[in-house]
N, C-alpha and C positions, 0 to 999 in steps of 0.2 A: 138667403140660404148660403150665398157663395160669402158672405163677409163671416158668418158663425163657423163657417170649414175655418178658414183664417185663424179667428180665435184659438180654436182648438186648436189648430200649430202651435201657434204661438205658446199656449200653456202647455203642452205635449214635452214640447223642445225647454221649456224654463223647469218643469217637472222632472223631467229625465236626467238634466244637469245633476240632480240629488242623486242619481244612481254613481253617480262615482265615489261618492264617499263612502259606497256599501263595503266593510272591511273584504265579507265574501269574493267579491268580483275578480275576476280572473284577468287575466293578462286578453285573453281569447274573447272573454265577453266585454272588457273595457273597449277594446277594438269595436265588436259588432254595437257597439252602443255609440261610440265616435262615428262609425262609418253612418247608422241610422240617423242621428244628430246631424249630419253635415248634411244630408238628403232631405232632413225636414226643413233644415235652414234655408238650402238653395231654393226650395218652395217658395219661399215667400216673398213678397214683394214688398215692396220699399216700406209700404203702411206698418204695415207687420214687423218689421224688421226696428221699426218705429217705438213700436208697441213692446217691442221684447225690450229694446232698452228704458223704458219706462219701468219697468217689470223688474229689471237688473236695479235699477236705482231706490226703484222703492226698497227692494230686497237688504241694498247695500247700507240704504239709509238705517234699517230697522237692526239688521247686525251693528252697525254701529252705536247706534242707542244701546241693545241690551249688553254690548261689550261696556259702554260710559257706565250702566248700572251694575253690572258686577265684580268693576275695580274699586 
C-alpha cells in the first residue's frame, strides 16, 4: 500500500508539471502550484525521486522523437 502512495506522487508531481503551460494560470495560482510541487517533491524518498527521473527521460526522449518528426 505504502509503495502505490509513492507512485501516485510520483505521477501527481510529473502531471502537475503540465499545469504550467496553462495560458490561463495566474501569477497567484503559478505560485500555489510551485509551492504544492515542492511539498509533493520533499515527500519522496530517494526511490521515487528515482522514479521521477525515469519519467522525465522517457518524457524527454519522446519530445524529442516527435520534434526529429515534424522537421
Amino acid at each position: 500500500m505504502q509503495l502505490r502512495k509513492h507512485v501516485l506522487q510520483v505521477r501527481d508531481i510529473f502531471h502537475k508539471t503540465f499545469d504550467y503551460d496553462k495560458d490561463e494560470l495566474s501569477a497567484k495560482e503559478e505560485e500555489a502550484l510551485t509551492i504544492e510541487l515542492e511539498k509533493l517533491y520533499k515527500s519522496l524518498v530517494s526511490a521515487d525521486r528515482k522514479e521521477m527521473q525515469v519519467l522525465h527521460d522517457q518524457f524527454k526522449s519522446k519530445e524529442e522523437e516527435l520534434g526529429a518528426e515534424n522537421s
